[in-house]
N, C-alpha and C positions, 0 to 999 in steps of 0.2 A: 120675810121681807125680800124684796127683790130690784135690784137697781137696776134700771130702763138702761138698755143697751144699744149701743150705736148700729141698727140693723143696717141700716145703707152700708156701711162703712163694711162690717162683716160678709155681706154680698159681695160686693165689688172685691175684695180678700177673695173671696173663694173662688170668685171668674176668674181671679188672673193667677191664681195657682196657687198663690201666695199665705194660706190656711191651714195649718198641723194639727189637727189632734192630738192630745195625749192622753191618752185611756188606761183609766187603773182597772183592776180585775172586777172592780166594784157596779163600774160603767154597765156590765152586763150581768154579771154573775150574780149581784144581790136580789134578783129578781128569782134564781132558781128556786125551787122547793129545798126545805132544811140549811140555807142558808144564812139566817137570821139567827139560829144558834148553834153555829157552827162553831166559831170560837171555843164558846160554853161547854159543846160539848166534846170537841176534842181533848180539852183539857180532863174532860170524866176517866175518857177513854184513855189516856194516857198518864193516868191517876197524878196529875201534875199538885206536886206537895207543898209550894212557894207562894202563899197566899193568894188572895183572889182578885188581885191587880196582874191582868196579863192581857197579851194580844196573841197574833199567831205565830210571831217573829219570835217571842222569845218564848213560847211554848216548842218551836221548832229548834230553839239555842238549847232547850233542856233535852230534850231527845238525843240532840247530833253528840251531846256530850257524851250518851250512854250507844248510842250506835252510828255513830259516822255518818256520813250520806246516806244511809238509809231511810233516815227521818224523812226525808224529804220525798219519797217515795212511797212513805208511810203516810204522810199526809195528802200526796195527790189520790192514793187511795182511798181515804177515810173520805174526803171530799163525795168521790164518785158515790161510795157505798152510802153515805148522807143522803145527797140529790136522789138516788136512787129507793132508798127508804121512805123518803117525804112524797116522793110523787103519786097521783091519781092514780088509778088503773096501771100501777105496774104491773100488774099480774095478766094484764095483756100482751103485754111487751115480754119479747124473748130476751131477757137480760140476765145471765144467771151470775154469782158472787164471780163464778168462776173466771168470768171474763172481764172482770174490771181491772184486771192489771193491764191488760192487752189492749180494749176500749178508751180513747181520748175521753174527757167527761164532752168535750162538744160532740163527738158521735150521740153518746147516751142522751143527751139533751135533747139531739135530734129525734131520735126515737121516743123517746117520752114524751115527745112534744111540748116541751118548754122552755123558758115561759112562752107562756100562748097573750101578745098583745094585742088588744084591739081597742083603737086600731095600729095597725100597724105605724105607723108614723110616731108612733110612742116608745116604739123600741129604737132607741138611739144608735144601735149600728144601721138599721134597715137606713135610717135618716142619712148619715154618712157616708154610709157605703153609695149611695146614690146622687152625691154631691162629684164634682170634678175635683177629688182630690191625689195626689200624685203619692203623699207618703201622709201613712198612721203611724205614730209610733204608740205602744203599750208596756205597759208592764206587768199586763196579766200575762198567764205562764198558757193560755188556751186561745185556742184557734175561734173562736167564735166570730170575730173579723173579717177573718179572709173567708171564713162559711156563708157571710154577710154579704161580700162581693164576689163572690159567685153567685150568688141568686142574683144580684144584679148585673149579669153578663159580662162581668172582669174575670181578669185574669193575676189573680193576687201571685206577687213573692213572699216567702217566708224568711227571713231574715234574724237572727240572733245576735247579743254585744258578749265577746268571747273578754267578758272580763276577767275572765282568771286563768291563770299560767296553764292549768289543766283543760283547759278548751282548746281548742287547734283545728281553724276552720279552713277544709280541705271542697276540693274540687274531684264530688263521687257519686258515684252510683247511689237512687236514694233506698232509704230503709224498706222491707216489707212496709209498716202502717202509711209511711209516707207515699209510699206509689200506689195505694190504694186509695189513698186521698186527691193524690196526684190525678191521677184518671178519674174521680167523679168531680173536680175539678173541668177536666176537660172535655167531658162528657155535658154535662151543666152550660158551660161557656159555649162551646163548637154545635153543639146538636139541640135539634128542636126538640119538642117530644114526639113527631111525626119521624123525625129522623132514627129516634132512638126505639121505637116500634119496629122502624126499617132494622134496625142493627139484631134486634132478638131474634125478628124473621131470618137473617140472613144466619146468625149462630144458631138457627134450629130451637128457642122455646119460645114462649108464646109470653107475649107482653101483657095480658090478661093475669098472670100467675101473678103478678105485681102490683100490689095493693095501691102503689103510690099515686098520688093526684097531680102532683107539681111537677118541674123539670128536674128541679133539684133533688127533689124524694126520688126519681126514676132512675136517677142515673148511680145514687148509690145503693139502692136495690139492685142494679144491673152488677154494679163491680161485687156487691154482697156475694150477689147466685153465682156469677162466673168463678172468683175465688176461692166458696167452701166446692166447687167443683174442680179444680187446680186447673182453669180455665181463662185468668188470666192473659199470658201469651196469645191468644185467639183474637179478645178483645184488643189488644194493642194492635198486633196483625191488622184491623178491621179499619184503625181507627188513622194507623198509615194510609192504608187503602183510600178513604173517603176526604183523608185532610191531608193529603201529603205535604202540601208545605209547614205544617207542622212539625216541630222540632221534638218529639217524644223522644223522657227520658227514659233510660234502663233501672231494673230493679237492682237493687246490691245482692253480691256475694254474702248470706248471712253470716254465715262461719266466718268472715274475713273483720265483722263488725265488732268494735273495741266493747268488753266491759263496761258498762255505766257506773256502779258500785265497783268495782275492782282497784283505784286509786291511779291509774293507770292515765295515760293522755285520751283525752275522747274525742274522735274526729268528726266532726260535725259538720254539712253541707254547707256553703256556705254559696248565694244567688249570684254574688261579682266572681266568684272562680269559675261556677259553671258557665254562665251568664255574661263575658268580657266586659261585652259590650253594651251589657245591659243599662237602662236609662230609667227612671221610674216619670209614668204619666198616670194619667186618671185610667186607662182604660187596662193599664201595669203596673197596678202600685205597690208600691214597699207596704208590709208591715212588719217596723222593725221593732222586735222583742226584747226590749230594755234588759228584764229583766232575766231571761230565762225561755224554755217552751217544754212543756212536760214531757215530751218525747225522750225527752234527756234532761232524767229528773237532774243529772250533774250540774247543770246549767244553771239551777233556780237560784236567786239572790233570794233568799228565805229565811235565813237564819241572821243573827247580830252580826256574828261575825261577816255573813255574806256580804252585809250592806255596809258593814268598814271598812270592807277589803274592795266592795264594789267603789268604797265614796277615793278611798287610796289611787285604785289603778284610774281608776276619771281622772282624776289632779295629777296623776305623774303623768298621764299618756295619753290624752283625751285627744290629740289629732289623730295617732293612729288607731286607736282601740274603736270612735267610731267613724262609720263611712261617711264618704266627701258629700254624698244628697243629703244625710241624716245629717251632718253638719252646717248644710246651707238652710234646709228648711231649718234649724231651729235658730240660727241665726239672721236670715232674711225672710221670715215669713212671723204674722201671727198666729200664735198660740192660742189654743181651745183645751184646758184641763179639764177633763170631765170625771165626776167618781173621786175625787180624791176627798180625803182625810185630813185637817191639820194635823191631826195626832199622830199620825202614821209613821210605819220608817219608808216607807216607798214615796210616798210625797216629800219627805222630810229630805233626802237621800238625793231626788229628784231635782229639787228647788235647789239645793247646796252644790250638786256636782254639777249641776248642765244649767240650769234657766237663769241663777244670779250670774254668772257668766256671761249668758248670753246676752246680756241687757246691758252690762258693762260695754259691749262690740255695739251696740244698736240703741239707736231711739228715735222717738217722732212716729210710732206705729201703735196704734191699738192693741193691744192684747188681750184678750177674752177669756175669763179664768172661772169654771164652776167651780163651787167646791158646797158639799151638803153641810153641814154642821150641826151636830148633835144638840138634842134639847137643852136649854142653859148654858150653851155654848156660843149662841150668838153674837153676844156684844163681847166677849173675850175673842174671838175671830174678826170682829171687824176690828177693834184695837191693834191687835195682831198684823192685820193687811193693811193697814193704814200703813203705821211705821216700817211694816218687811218692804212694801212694791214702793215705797215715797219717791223713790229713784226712777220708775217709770211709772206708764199711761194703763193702768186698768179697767175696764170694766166687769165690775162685778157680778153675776148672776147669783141669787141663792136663791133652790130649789131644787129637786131632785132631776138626776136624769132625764126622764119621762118625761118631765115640766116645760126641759131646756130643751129635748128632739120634736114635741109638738110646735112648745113657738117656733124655731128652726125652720122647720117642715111648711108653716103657715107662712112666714115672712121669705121664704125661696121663690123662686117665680117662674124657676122652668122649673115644672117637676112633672117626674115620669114615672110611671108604672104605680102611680098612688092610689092605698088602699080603696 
Protein backbone atom coordinates (compact mmCIF):
# COMPACT_ATOMS: atom_id res chain seq x y z
CA UNK A 1 0.00 0.00 0.00
CA UNK A 2 1.27 3.29 -0.65
CA UNK A 3 -0.05 6.74 0.23
CA UNK A 4 0.15 9.44 -2.61
CA UNK A 5 2.38 12.02 -1.40
CA UNK A 6 2.53 15.69 -1.58
CA UNK A 7 5.20 15.77 -4.66
CA UNK A 8 4.96 19.51 -5.31
CA UNK A 9 5.25 20.40 -1.82
CA UNK A 10 8.51 18.01 -1.41
CA UNK A 11 10.17 19.75 -4.58
CA UNK A 12 9.85 23.13 -3.67
CA UNK A 13 11.50 21.53 0.15
CA UNK A 14 14.28 20.53 -1.51
CA UNK A 15 14.87 23.90 -3.83
CA UNK A 16 14.97 25.91 -0.86
CA UNK A 17 17.20 23.75 1.16
CA UNK A 18 14.76 23.02 3.44
CA UNK A 19 14.88 18.79 3.05
CA UNK A 20 16.97 16.15 5.47
CA UNK A 21 17.29 12.88 5.09
CA UNK A 22 17.76 10.39 7.61
CA UNK A 23 19.16 7.17 6.49
CA UNK A 24 19.41 4.02 8.40
CA UNK A 25 22.27 1.50 7.29
CA UNK A 26 19.38 -0.36 5.66
CA UNK A 27 18.69 2.59 3.05
CA UNK A 28 21.78 1.01 1.22
CA UNK A 29 23.23 -1.90 2.83
CA UNK A 30 20.26 -4.31 2.45
CA UNK A 31 20.90 -4.56 -1.07
CA UNK A 32 24.68 -5.88 -0.47
CA UNK A 33 25.14 -9.67 -1.09
CA UNK A 34 24.64 -11.94 2.45
CA UNK A 35 22.82 -9.33 3.92
CA UNK A 36 19.49 -10.78 4.08
CA UNK A 37 20.96 -13.28 6.56
CA UNK A 38 23.19 -11.58 8.26
CA UNK A 39 21.47 -11.44 11.43
CA UNK A 40 20.95 -15.27 11.26
CA UNK A 41 23.93 -15.92 10.75
CA UNK A 42 26.03 -13.99 12.97
CA UNK A 43 24.18 -15.42 15.64
CA UNK A 44 25.57 -19.15 14.35
CA UNK A 45 28.82 -17.66 14.41
CA UNK A 46 28.84 -16.44 17.66
CA UNK A 47 26.89 -19.54 18.82
CA UNK A 48 24.27 -17.11 20.55
CA UNK A 49 22.42 -19.52 23.38
CA UNK A 50 19.24 -17.16 24.30
CA UNK A 51 16.65 -18.34 22.11
CA UNK A 52 15.72 -17.41 18.80
CA UNK A 53 14.15 -14.06 19.31
CA UNK A 54 17.09 -11.51 18.60
CA UNK A 55 18.31 -8.60 16.45
CA UNK A 56 21.78 -7.39 16.04
CA UNK A 57 21.76 -4.97 18.89
CA UNK A 58 21.28 -7.49 21.38
CA UNK A 59 23.40 -10.13 19.82
CA UNK A 60 26.03 -7.42 19.98
CA UNK A 61 24.82 -6.79 24.24
CA UNK A 62 25.82 -10.74 24.39
CA UNK A 63 29.19 -10.34 23.11
CA UNK A 64 30.38 -6.93 24.66
CA UNK A 65 29.37 -8.80 27.99
CA UNK A 66 31.99 -11.61 27.18
CA UNK A 67 34.64 -9.08 25.51
CA UNK A 68 34.18 -5.32 25.66
CA UNK A 69 34.41 -3.20 22.54
CA UNK A 70 35.59 -5.66 20.90
CA UNK A 71 32.32 -7.00 19.81
CA UNK A 72 31.82 -4.33 17.82
CA UNK A 73 34.74 -4.64 15.87
CA UNK A 74 33.99 -8.24 15.69
CA UNK A 75 30.83 -7.53 13.89
CA UNK A 76 32.12 -4.77 11.39
CA UNK A 77 34.19 -7.60 10.48
CA UNK A 78 31.80 -10.57 10.19
CA UNK A 79 29.72 -8.02 8.08
CA UNK A 80 32.71 -7.47 5.56
CA UNK A 81 33.69 -11.26 5.49
CA UNK A 82 29.65 -11.97 4.83
CA UNK A 83 29.38 -9.31 1.86
CA UNK A 84 32.58 -10.72 0.80
CA UNK A 85 31.54 -14.49 0.76
CA UNK A 86 28.20 -13.77 -0.95
CA UNK A 87 29.45 -11.82 -3.83
CA UNK A 88 29.83 -12.86 -7.67
CA UNK A 89 33.18 -13.30 -9.03
CA UNK A 90 35.06 -12.63 -5.82
CA UNK A 91 37.76 -14.57 -6.99
CA UNK A 92 38.45 -11.78 -9.39
CA UNK A 93 38.76 -9.30 -7.03
CA UNK A 94 42.06 -8.87 -4.96
CA UNK A 95 40.39 -9.09 -1.62
CA UNK A 96 42.15 -11.33 0.68
CA UNK A 97 40.68 -12.39 4.79
CA UNK A 98 43.65 -10.67 5.42
CA UNK A 99 42.69 -7.33 4.71
CA UNK A 100 39.42 -6.81 5.92
CA UNK A 101 40.21 -5.30 9.08
CA UNK A 102 41.97 -2.60 7.42
CA UNK A 103 39.43 -2.26 4.29
CA UNK A 104 36.06 0.02 4.99
CA UNK A 105 33.18 -2.50 3.85
CA UNK A 106 32.40 0.73 1.27
CA UNK A 107 35.96 0.19 -0.28
CA UNK A 108 35.07 -3.69 -0.62
CA UNK A 109 31.73 -2.90 -1.99
CA UNK A 110 33.47 -0.81 -4.51
CA UNK A 111 35.41 -3.41 -5.74
CA UNK A 112 33.01 -6.13 -5.87
CA UNK A 113 31.05 -3.99 -7.59
CA UNK A 114 27.89 -3.81 -5.43
CA UNK A 115 25.02 -3.69 -5.54
CA UNK A 116 25.12 -3.18 -9.15
CA UNK A 117 21.48 -1.00 -9.79
CA UNK A 118 19.99 -0.64 -12.93
CA UNK A 119 19.14 1.73 -13.47
CA UNK A 120 20.77 3.73 -11.48
CA UNK A 121 18.12 6.02 -10.27
CA UNK A 122 17.01 3.05 -7.99
CA UNK A 123 19.85 3.30 -5.94
CA UNK A 124 18.56 5.92 -3.42
CA UNK A 125 21.89 7.52 -2.53
CA UNK A 126 22.82 7.97 -6.46
CA UNK A 127 19.00 9.90 -6.29
CA UNK A 128 20.19 12.10 -3.15
CA UNK A 129 23.32 12.71 -3.50
CA UNK A 130 22.31 14.54 -6.77
CA UNK A 131 19.44 16.66 -5.17
CA UNK A 132 20.62 20.19 -3.53
CA UNK A 133 20.84 19.03 -0.36
CA UNK A 134 23.07 20.85 2.21
CA UNK A 135 23.11 18.03 5.27
CA UNK A 136 22.42 13.90 5.47
CA UNK A 137 22.24 12.81 8.36
CA UNK A 138 22.59 8.62 8.99
CA UNK A 139 22.92 6.12 11.23
CA UNK A 140 24.64 3.77 9.35
CA UNK A 141 28.28 3.16 10.76
CA UNK A 142 29.53 3.35 6.51
CA UNK A 143 30.57 5.79 4.09
CA UNK A 144 28.62 4.86 1.29
CA UNK A 145 27.03 8.54 1.29
CA UNK A 146 29.70 10.55 0.98
CA UNK A 147 31.13 7.73 -1.78
CA UNK A 148 27.61 8.90 -3.41
CA UNK A 149 28.58 12.60 -3.61
CA UNK A 150 31.61 12.26 -4.95
CA UNK A 151 30.64 10.69 -7.92
CA UNK A 152 28.40 13.49 -8.04
CA UNK A 153 31.05 16.28 -8.12
CA UNK A 154 30.77 17.16 -4.14
CA UNK A 155 32.77 17.58 -1.74
CA UNK A 156 31.38 15.71 1.32
CA UNK A 157 32.25 16.28 5.32
CA UNK A 158 32.32 13.43 7.50
CA UNK A 159 31.01 14.25 10.74
CA UNK A 160 30.26 12.04 14.06
CA UNK A 161 27.68 12.67 17.56
CA UNK A 162 30.62 12.12 20.19
CA UNK A 163 27.86 10.77 22.39
CA UNK A 164 29.81 9.37 24.96
CA UNK A 165 32.29 10.65 27.51
CA UNK A 166 35.05 8.40 25.80
CA UNK A 167 34.80 10.28 22.42
CA UNK A 168 36.65 13.72 22.41
CA UNK A 169 36.45 15.39 18.99
CA UNK A 170 39.68 17.19 18.28
CA UNK A 171 41.17 19.38 15.48
CA UNK A 172 44.10 16.79 13.72
CA UNK A 173 45.79 15.48 11.26
CA UNK A 174 43.65 12.68 9.48
CA UNK A 175 44.27 8.92 9.94
CA UNK A 176 46.30 6.79 7.25
CA UNK A 177 42.56 4.99 5.75
CA UNK A 178 41.10 8.55 6.06
CA UNK A 179 43.63 10.48 3.95
CA UNK A 180 43.49 7.97 1.49
CA UNK A 181 40.01 8.34 1.10
CA UNK A 182 40.57 11.83 1.54
CA UNK A 183 42.55 12.17 -1.81
CA UNK A 184 40.34 10.00 -3.90
CA UNK A 185 37.92 12.26 -2.81
CA UNK A 186 39.64 14.91 -4.17
CA UNK A 187 40.90 13.51 -6.93
CA UNK A 188 37.14 12.50 -8.01
CA UNK A 189 35.68 16.11 -7.31
CA UNK A 190 38.89 18.46 -8.74
CA UNK A 191 40.16 16.32 -11.71
CA UNK A 192 38.69 15.14 -14.98
CA UNK A 193 39.65 11.90 -16.07
CA UNK A 194 41.78 13.76 -18.95
CA UNK A 195 43.25 15.46 -15.91
CA UNK A 196 43.90 12.46 -14.10
CA UNK A 197 45.86 10.79 -17.19
CA UNK A 198 47.78 14.19 -17.04
CA UNK A 199 48.70 13.32 -13.31
CA UNK A 200 50.04 9.45 -14.07
CA UNK A 201 52.03 11.07 -16.99
CA UNK A 202 53.45 13.61 -14.96
CA UNK A 203 54.38 10.72 -11.88
CA UNK A 204 55.86 8.62 -14.50
CA UNK A 205 53.11 5.32 -14.95
CA UNK A 206 51.01 4.90 -17.41
CA UNK A 207 47.18 5.29 -17.08
CA UNK A 208 46.63 2.25 -19.22
CA UNK A 209 47.81 -0.08 -16.13
CA UNK A 210 44.41 0.96 -14.75
CA UNK A 211 41.58 -1.07 -15.38
CA UNK A 212 39.18 1.66 -14.25
CA UNK A 213 36.26 3.20 -16.61
CA UNK A 214 34.87 6.05 -14.34
CA UNK A 215 36.21 9.03 -12.62
CA UNK A 216 35.62 7.75 -9.58
CA UNK A 217 37.08 4.07 -10.07
CA UNK A 218 40.44 6.16 -11.51
CA UNK A 219 41.08 8.11 -8.99
CA UNK A 220 41.12 5.40 -6.34
CA UNK A 221 43.10 3.04 -8.43
CA UNK A 222 45.60 6.23 -8.63
CA UNK A 223 45.71 6.64 -4.51
CA UNK A 224 45.69 2.39 -4.48
CA UNK A 225 49.16 2.38 -6.97
CA UNK A 226 50.84 5.46 -5.45
CA UNK A 227 50.19 4.05 -1.75
CA UNK A 228 51.28 0.26 -1.93
CA UNK A 229 54.37 2.28 -3.52
CA UNK A 230 54.79 4.77 -0.34
CA UNK A 231 54.16 7.36 -3.00
CA UNK A 232 51.64 9.11 -1.48
CA UNK A 233 53.54 12.43 -0.68
CA UNK A 234 54.13 12.84 -4.54
CA UNK A 235 50.57 12.76 -5.23
CA UNK A 236 49.73 15.44 -2.65
CA UNK A 237 52.86 17.43 -4.04
CA UNK A 238 51.02 17.38 -7.50
CA UNK A 239 47.84 18.07 -6.49
CA UNK A 240 48.98 21.48 -4.57
CA UNK A 241 50.67 22.17 -7.83
CA UNK A 242 47.49 21.91 -10.16
CA UNK A 243 44.92 23.24 -7.40
CA UNK A 244 46.50 25.45 -5.32
CA UNK A 245 43.82 27.07 -3.72
CA UNK A 246 42.97 24.03 -2.33
CA UNK A 247 43.30 23.67 1.21
CA UNK A 248 44.94 19.84 1.48
CA UNK A 249 44.97 18.16 4.67
CA UNK A 250 48.18 16.37 6.32
CA UNK A 251 48.27 12.70 7.13
CA UNK A 252 48.58 11.77 11.03
CA UNK A 253 51.45 10.83 13.12
CA UNK A 254 50.46 7.00 13.36
CA UNK A 255 52.31 6.28 16.62
CA UNK A 256 50.68 9.43 18.08
CA UNK A 257 46.94 7.97 17.30
CA UNK A 258 44.90 6.78 20.45
CA UNK A 259 43.91 2.91 20.99
CA UNK A 260 40.29 2.11 19.77
CA UNK A 261 39.93 -0.94 22.15
CA UNK A 262 42.34 0.25 24.86
CA UNK A 263 39.44 2.07 27.07
CA UNK A 264 41.27 5.02 26.78
CA UNK A 265 39.71 8.72 25.29
CA UNK A 266 39.61 8.42 21.46
CA UNK A 267 40.34 11.50 19.64
CA UNK A 268 38.38 11.73 16.63
CA UNK A 269 38.44 14.39 13.78
CA UNK A 270 36.01 16.55 14.11
CA UNK A 271 34.87 19.14 10.41
CA UNK A 272 33.91 22.38 12.78
CA UNK A 273 37.50 22.20 14.54
CA UNK A 274 39.33 21.66 11.38
CA UNK A 275 36.99 23.58 9.37
CA UNK A 276 35.94 27.04 11.67
CA UNK A 277 34.35 28.42 9.31
CA UNK A 278 32.81 25.82 7.77
CA UNK A 279 29.01 26.18 6.43
CA UNK A 280 27.23 23.05 4.95
CA UNK A 281 25.65 23.62 1.21
CA UNK A 282 24.63 21.39 -1.42
CA UNK A 283 27.91 21.51 -3.26
CA UNK A 284 29.49 20.78 0.97
CA UNK A 285 27.57 18.94 2.70
CA UNK A 286 27.45 17.33 6.05
CA UNK A 287 26.97 13.89 6.49
CA UNK A 288 26.48 13.68 10.05
CA UNK A 289 26.89 10.11 11.63
CA UNK A 290 24.26 9.68 14.22
CA UNK A 291 25.22 6.89 15.23
CA UNK A 292 28.89 6.09 14.96
CA UNK A 293 31.53 5.48 11.58
CA UNK A 294 33.42 2.12 11.56
CA UNK A 295 36.73 3.80 11.50
CA UNK A 296 36.27 3.97 15.03
CA UNK A 297 34.69 0.87 15.92
CA UNK A 298 34.54 2.98 19.67
CA UNK A 299 32.09 5.17 18.23
CA UNK A 300 29.18 2.72 17.21
CA UNK A 301 25.87 2.92 19.27
CA UNK A 302 25.37 -0.93 18.60
CA UNK A 303 24.87 -2.52 21.64
CA UNK A 304 21.54 -2.01 24.42
CA UNK A 305 23.44 -0.52 26.35
CA UNK A 306 24.88 2.01 23.43
CA UNK A 307 21.49 3.19 22.58
CA UNK A 308 20.44 3.89 26.56
CA UNK A 309 23.40 5.58 27.05
CA UNK A 310 22.99 7.32 23.53
CA UNK A 311 18.94 7.94 24.26
CA UNK A 312 20.51 9.46 28.20
CA UNK A 313 23.21 11.94 26.79
CA UNK A 314 20.35 13.32 23.87
CA UNK A 315 17.91 14.26 26.89
CA UNK A 316 20.73 15.71 29.23
CA UNK A 317 22.75 17.56 26.52
CA UNK A 318 21.18 17.62 23.28
CA UNK A 319 22.16 21.37 22.44
CA UNK A 320 25.72 20.67 22.84
CA UNK A 321 26.33 17.16 21.97
CA UNK A 322 24.84 18.05 18.44
CA UNK A 323 26.01 20.84 16.02
CA UNK A 324 24.11 24.15 15.48
CA UNK A 325 23.36 22.99 11.29
CA UNK A 326 22.28 19.38 12.48
CA UNK A 327 20.16 21.21 14.88
CA UNK A 328 18.48 23.59 12.41
CA UNK A 329 17.92 21.14 9.74
CA UNK A 330 16.18 18.93 12.01
CA UNK A 331 14.27 21.53 13.46
CA UNK A 332 13.47 23.81 10.51
CA UNK A 333 13.39 21.64 7.54
CA UNK A 334 11.45 18.44 6.47
CA UNK A 335 12.33 15.16 7.11
CA UNK A 336 12.66 12.10 4.74
CA UNK A 337 13.24 8.78 6.89
CA UNK A 338 14.38 6.16 4.66
CA UNK A 339 15.21 2.39 5.65
CA UNK A 340 13.95 2.38 8.84
CA UNK A 341 12.26 -0.40 10.96
CA UNK A 342 9.44 0.04 13.53
CA UNK A 343 10.93 -2.61 15.49
CA UNK A 344 14.39 -1.44 15.64
CA UNK A 345 16.51 0.33 18.32
CA UNK A 346 17.98 2.72 15.86
CA UNK A 347 14.52 4.13 14.66
CA UNK A 348 13.10 3.61 18.09
CA UNK A 349 16.13 5.65 19.66
CA UNK A 350 15.84 7.95 16.86
CA UNK A 351 12.09 9.05 16.96
CA UNK A 352 12.41 9.35 21.18
CA UNK A 353 15.76 11.35 21.41
CA UNK A 354 15.64 13.89 18.32
CA UNK A 355 12.30 13.82 15.95
CA UNK A 356 9.34 13.78 18.95
CA UNK A 357 11.30 16.82 20.08
CA UNK A 358 11.59 18.32 17.17
CA UNK A 359 7.89 18.51 16.45
CA UNK A 360 7.11 19.72 19.83
CA UNK A 361 9.55 23.26 18.36
CA UNK A 362 7.62 23.09 14.86
CA UNK A 363 4.52 22.64 12.88
CA UNK A 364 2.52 23.53 9.85
CA UNK A 365 5.28 21.59 7.53
CA UNK A 366 5.13 18.29 5.86
CA UNK A 367 7.14 15.74 6.73
CA UNK A 368 7.91 12.60 4.59
CA UNK A 369 8.59 9.46 6.48
CA UNK A 370 9.40 5.91 4.52
CA UNK A 371 9.42 3.21 6.50
CA UNK A 372 9.29 -0.63 4.84
CA UNK A 373 7.25 -2.94 7.14
CA UNK A 374 7.50 -6.46 7.47
CA UNK A 375 5.06 -9.05 5.96
CA UNK A 376 1.87 -9.01 8.57
CA UNK A 377 3.18 -6.01 9.85
CA UNK A 378 1.08 -3.66 7.93
CA UNK A 379 -1.84 -2.69 9.65
CA UNK A 380 -0.17 -2.96 13.21
CA UNK A 381 2.20 -0.12 11.63
CA UNK A 382 -0.31 2.05 10.44
CA UNK A 383 -2.24 1.77 13.86
CA UNK A 384 0.98 2.53 15.22
CA UNK A 385 1.63 5.85 13.07
CA UNK A 386 -1.57 6.92 13.18
CA UNK A 387 -1.57 7.50 17.16
CA UNK A 388 2.61 7.99 17.40
CA UNK A 389 2.64 11.32 14.51
CA UNK A 390 -1.30 12.52 15.53
CA UNK A 391 0.56 15.54 16.88
CA UNK A 392 1.94 16.25 13.34
CA UNK A 393 1.46 16.35 9.30
CA UNK A 394 2.75 13.15 7.72
CA UNK A 395 2.92 11.64 4.69
CA UNK A 396 3.35 8.32 4.49
CA UNK A 397 5.16 6.30 1.88
CA UNK A 398 5.23 2.38 2.06
CA UNK A 399 7.58 0.63 -0.05
CA UNK A 400 10.95 0.00 -0.34
CA UNK A 401 13.92 2.13 -0.94
CA UNK A 402 14.22 1.45 -4.70
CA UNK A 403 10.37 2.13 -5.02
CA UNK A 404 10.81 5.74 -3.13
CA UNK A 405 14.45 6.82 -5.31
CA UNK A 406 12.69 5.94 -8.59
CA UNK A 407 9.41 7.87 -7.97
CA UNK A 408 11.85 10.67 -6.39
CA UNK A 409 14.13 10.63 -9.50
CA UNK A 410 10.73 10.80 -12.04
CA UNK A 411 8.96 13.61 -10.09
CA UNK A 412 12.41 15.95 -9.82
CA UNK A 413 12.78 18.18 -12.86
CA UNK A 414 16.23 19.34 -13.15
CA UNK A 415 17.96 16.27 -13.08
CA UNK A 416 21.62 15.78 -14.21
CA UNK A 417 23.85 13.22 -15.01
CA UNK A 418 20.75 10.60 -15.33
CA UNK A 419 21.25 7.13 -15.95
Amino acid sequence: MTTSLNWPLIIREIRRKKFTPILSDRAFSQYLPGYETLVNDWAKAIKYPLGTSFNVTRLAQFLSVKYGDVAKSEYLYFVKERVLENANHKETINIEESDLDDLPLTEIAERLGVPNFTPEHENPLYVLARLPIPIYITTSYHTFMEEELYAAGKNPRTEICYWSSDLKPVSTELRVQEYQSYLRGILATYFTIEDLKDLCAALNFSHEDLPAQTRSAMAREIVTYLEQRDRLPELATYIKQERPRLSLQAPANIEAESDLDSGTIVNIPSVFHKESGYIPDEDNPLVYHLHGLETYPSSLVLTENDYLDFLVQIAKDKNSLIPDPVKTALTMSSLLLLGYDLQDWDFRVLFKGLITSRMRQRGGVNICIQLKPTQGQIDQAQDFLQEYFKQAKFSIYWGNSQEFAHELWQEWPDKTGEA
